[in-house]
Every structure is written in structure tokens, then in C-alpha cells.
N, C-alpha and C positions, 0 to 999 in steps of 0.2 A: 527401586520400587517394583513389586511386582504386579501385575496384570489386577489380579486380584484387590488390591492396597487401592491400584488407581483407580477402575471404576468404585471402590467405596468409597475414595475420593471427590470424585466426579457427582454421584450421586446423592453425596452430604450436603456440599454448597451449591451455591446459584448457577445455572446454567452457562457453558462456553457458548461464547460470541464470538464469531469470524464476520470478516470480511475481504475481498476479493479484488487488487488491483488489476486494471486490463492498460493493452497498449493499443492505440486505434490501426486500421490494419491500413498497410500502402497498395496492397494489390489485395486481386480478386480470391486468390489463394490464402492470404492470409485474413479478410473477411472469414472465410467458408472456418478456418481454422478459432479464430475468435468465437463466432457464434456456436460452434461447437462446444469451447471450453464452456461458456455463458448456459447455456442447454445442460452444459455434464455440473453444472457446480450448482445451479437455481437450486434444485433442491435441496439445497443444504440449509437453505432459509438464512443467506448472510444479513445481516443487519445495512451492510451497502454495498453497492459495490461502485469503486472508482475509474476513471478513465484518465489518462495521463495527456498530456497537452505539452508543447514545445514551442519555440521561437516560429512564426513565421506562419502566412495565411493558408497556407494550405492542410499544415498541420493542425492549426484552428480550426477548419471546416472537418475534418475527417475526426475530430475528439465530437463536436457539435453533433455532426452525423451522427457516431454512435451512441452517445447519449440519448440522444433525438429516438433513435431505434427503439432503444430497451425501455424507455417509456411507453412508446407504442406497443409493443409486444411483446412484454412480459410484464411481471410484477413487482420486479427488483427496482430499490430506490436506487439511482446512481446517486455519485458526488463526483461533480466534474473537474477536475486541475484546471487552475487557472492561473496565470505568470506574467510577470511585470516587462520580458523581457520584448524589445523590438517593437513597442508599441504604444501610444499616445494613451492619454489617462480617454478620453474619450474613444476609444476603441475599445479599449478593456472594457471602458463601461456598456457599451454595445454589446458585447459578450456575455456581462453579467445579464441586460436586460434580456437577453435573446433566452439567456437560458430559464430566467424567470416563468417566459412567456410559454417555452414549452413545458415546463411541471418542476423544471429543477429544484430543491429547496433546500442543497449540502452543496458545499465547494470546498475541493483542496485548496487552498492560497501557497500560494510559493512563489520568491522571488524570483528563480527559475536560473539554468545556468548561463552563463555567457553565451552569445549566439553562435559565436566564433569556437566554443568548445569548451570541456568541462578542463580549470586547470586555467583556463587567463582569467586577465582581472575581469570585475563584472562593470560594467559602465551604464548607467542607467538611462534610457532613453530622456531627450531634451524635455518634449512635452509628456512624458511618461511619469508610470508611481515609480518613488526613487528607492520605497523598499517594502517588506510583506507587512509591516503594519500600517504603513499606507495604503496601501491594496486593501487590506480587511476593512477599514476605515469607508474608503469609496465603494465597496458590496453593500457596507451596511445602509450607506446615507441610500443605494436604491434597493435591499429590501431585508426580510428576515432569515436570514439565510443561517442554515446549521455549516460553522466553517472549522474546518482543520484544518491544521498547521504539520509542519517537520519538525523534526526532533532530532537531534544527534546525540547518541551514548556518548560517542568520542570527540565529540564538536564538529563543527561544518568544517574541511580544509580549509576556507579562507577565514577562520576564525582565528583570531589571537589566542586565545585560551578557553577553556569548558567555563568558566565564570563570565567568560564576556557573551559567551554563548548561552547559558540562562538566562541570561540580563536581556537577550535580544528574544529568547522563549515569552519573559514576561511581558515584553512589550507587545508581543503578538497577542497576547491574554487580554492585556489591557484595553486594545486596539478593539475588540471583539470575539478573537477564538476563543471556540465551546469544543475543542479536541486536539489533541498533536497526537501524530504516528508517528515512529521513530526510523531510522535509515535502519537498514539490518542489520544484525548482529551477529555473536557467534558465543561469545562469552555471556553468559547471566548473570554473571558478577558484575561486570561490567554494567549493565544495564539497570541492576538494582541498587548500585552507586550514584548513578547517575540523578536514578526515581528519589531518590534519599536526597541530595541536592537539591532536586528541584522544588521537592515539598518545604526544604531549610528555605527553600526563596519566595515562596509564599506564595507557588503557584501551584492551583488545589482542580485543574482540570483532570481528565482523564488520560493519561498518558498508554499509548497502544502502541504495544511492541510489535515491530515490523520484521518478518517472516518472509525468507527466500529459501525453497529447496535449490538445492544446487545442484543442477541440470548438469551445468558444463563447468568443473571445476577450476579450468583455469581463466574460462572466461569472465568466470563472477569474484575468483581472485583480484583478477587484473579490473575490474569494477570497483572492487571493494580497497584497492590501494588508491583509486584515482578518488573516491566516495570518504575519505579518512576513516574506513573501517577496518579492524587492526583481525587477519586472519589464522587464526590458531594453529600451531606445529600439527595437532594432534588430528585435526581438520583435513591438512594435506596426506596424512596416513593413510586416513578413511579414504580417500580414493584414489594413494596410489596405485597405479598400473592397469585401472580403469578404461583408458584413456578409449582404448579401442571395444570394451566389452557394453555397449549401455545397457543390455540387461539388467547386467551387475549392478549398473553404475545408478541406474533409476532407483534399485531396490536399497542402496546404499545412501541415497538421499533422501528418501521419505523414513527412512530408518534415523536417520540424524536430525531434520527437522521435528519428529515426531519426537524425539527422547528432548531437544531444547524445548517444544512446548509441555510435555508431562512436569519438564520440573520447572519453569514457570508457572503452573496449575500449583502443581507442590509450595511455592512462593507467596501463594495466592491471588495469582493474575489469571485472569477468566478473558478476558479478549484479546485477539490477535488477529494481525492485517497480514493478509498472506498477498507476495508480492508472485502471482502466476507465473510473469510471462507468457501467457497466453495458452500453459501447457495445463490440462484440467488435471492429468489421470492423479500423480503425486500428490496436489492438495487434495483432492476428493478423496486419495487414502489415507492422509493426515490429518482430515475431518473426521473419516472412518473411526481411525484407532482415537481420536477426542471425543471419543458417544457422538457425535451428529449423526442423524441418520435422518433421507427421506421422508415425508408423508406419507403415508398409504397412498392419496391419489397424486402426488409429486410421479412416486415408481409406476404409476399407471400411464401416466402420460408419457414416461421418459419410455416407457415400452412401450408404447402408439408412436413414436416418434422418429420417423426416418434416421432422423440426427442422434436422438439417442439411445437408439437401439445399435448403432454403431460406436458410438462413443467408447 
């Protein structure tokens, strides 16, 4: 498709929608590096943005924190992770209400990985939700919350099969979810397989294809083997010998994320969850080349702005 083709693309049908996964930061340094990305991506006017959550109270205070933050101080709607894992159904439920109280109104639900590591069994806490439509089930009884769900192209690793894995999608629908994002991918075919299936199972939400540029090649390999995400010959190509150039290596992944989103537009898929990593420059040029662009007073401010006049 060429340049030309796509923006008459772009500009025929309904508007691209992004959204923007964050990771809460464990030091000061990585703070400074978060609200940076948050600063460099606002204006692209994402429809949410999420905040990822994990096993264990400290990483519950530091998701909380920065949610907590970007409500106060920006404009951006978050939708916070929230996980079944290491914790009593009444503490999750303090979580949800915590987050009610400060404006939340979107939660990711996910059963979350084993505490102990991604790859053992998952054991559900005694007094705990024993799975994510349970979880969705106890948000809903304390309020109206807009919830997403996980999705897997390839099914979950601890999945028996992609059939038992729809079946456990519907129950999440049933339960309450109004969205699922999908784990990453690499293949489209793969992913409009999947979308094909899900619709044969009678489940008619919004499925949102989940978007990683790929930073560090082997590290999001080695991610994506433990993840059951299957990664292409032709993928490893693209940045052999990189290893040591990241010039090369940045321009080489927004280059690749950007041609998997043109031809899901071609598809006719219009929204996509871009997984950051906390690094703004690469999705803010994959927004680029998708028509987002700025406000007029968004670039005014990002140019008044210590932060993002560096950015």
C-alpha cells in the first residue's frame, strides 16, 4: 500500500483509536522516565490509558499511586489492572472501592500470573477470586465500571486448547466484560483467525489488537515464547545484527509495528493498544504515520513544558 492509498484510507472510514499501556515505576528514575512517556503521548488524545498491576502490596500501592497521579494531573482516563493473584476477595474488593473513590471508571481484570513466576501452575488464593470472571463478577456487585479483559490470538500457555480458550473469553463477556485486548502479536492472520472464531462463539464485544514495538529483540522473543506468542522467521531478519546499533534498531521497529498496523486499517480494524514499555519516542511515531496528530493547544503546551520540550 502506498503512502498515498493509505492516508485515502485513513481518511474514508472512521477515525483510528489508540490506547497506551504504562508500567508503574519502582524508582525515582523511572518515575521521571514514565511521566515523560505520559507527557510525550497525552496528546495524541488516547481513548485510555492503562496501568499494569502485579502480585503483592507494594506493587498495588505504586499502580494505585500512579493512577491516583494522572487523574489529578492530566486529562487522560486511566483503566487500572487489577489481579486475583496473592490476595483475599476482600482486599481486591478494597482496591476496587479505592479506586472508585478516586475517579476510576475502566479496569483491566486479569487473573494475573502466578506469584511465584510466569510458567507454574496458578493456585488461587484460599479466601481469594478463584478466576477472572469471578473477579469481574465482585467489580460489578461494587460498581459500574467499563472492564477489559485478555485475549490470546494463540490461547493462554496454560490453556488446553484455543476452543477452551474462547469458552473461558465468553465467560468473561458473560461475567460482565464490555472489552478484551489481545496479548501481542506478529502474524494478522493469526489474529483475524482468531477474531473469526470468536464472533462463530457468539461473542460480539470489541476485540483490541495488542501492539508491542520491539525495543529489544531478543528480549520480547524470549517474552513472547514464555507469553505463547509464536514469533516469525522473517521478524528475526528484521533485526538481525542490530544487536549493538539502536539507532538502527528503533528505526527498524516503528517501521515494523507501523506496516502490522497499516494492514490491520486495511482489515478494517481502527483501534489498537499499544504496549509502551514506558518508551514514548516509537509509539508517538506510529501514531505519526496513523494520521494522529496533536491539538493545536496540546503542541503549545508540550512546547511550555520543561518535560516536553525535551521529550
Amino acid at each position: 500500500m502506498t503512502g498515498a492509498q493509505f492516508d485515502h484510507l485513513l481518511g474514508s472510514t472512521a477515525p483510528i483509536r489508540v490506547s497506551f499501556e504504562f508500567f508503574p515505576p519502582k524508582t525515582e528514575k523511572m518515575e521521571e522516565t514514565l511521566w515523560s512517556c505520559i507527557e510525550r503521548l497525552a496528546p495524541l488524545r488516547p481513548s485510555f490509558v492503562s496501568v499494569t498491576y502485579g502480585a503483592g502490596g507494594s506493587t498495588r500501592e505504586r499502580t494505585h499511586a500512579t493512577v491516583a497521579r494522572i487523574i489529578r494531573e492530566t486529562d487522560l482516563a486511566p483503566a487500572a489492572h487489577l489481579t486475583c493473584v496473592d490476595a483475599t476477595r476482600e482486599e481486591v474488593d478494597q482496591v476496587v472501592r479505592s479506586y472508585k473513590a478516586a475517579g476510576v471508571r475502566h479496569i483491566v481484570a486479569l487473573r494475573g500470573d502466578p506469584a511465584d513466576g510466569m510458567g507454574r501452575k496458578y493456585q488461587p488464593h484460599p479466601g481469594g477470586y478463584a478466576s477472572t470472571p469471578d473477579l469481574i463478577r465482585g467489580i460489578r456487585a461494587i460498581g459500574d465500571f467499563e472492564i477489559s479483559v485478555s485475549a490470546y490470538p494463540e490461547k493462554h500457555p496454560e490453556s488446553p486448547d484455543l476452543p477452551a480458550d474462547i469458552q473461558l473469553l465468553k465467560r468473561k463477556v458473560e461475567a460482565g466484560a464490555t472489552r478484551a485486548i489481545t496479548q501481542f502479536f506478529f502474524d494478522n492472520d493469526i489474529f483475524e483467525r482468531y477474531v473469526d472464531r470468536v464472533r462463530a462463539a457468539g461473542i460480539d464485544i470489541p476485540i483490541v489488537p495488542g501492539i508491542i514495538p520491539v525495543l529489544d529483540f531478543e528480549r520480547t522473543a524470549g517474552f513472547a515464547r514464555r507469553a505463547g506468542a509464536s514469533v516469525p522467521a522473517w521478524l528475526a531478519h528484521r533485526f538481525e545484527g542490530l544487536e549493538r546499533d539502536d539507532k538502527t534498531r528503533q528505526l527498524v521497529a516503528a517501521t515494523v509495528a507501523a506496516e502490522q498496523c497499516f494492514d490491520l486499517v486495511k482489515r478494517g480494524y481502527r483501534d489498537f493498544h499499544f504496549y509502551t514499555m514506558n518508551r514514548a519516542d516509537l509509539v508517538y511515531a506510529i501514531g505519526h504515520l496513523l494520521g494522529l496528530r496533536p491539538a493545536p493547544d496540546a503542541k503549545a503546551a508540550a512546547a511550555a513544558s520543561p518535560v516536553g520540550a525535551a521529550a
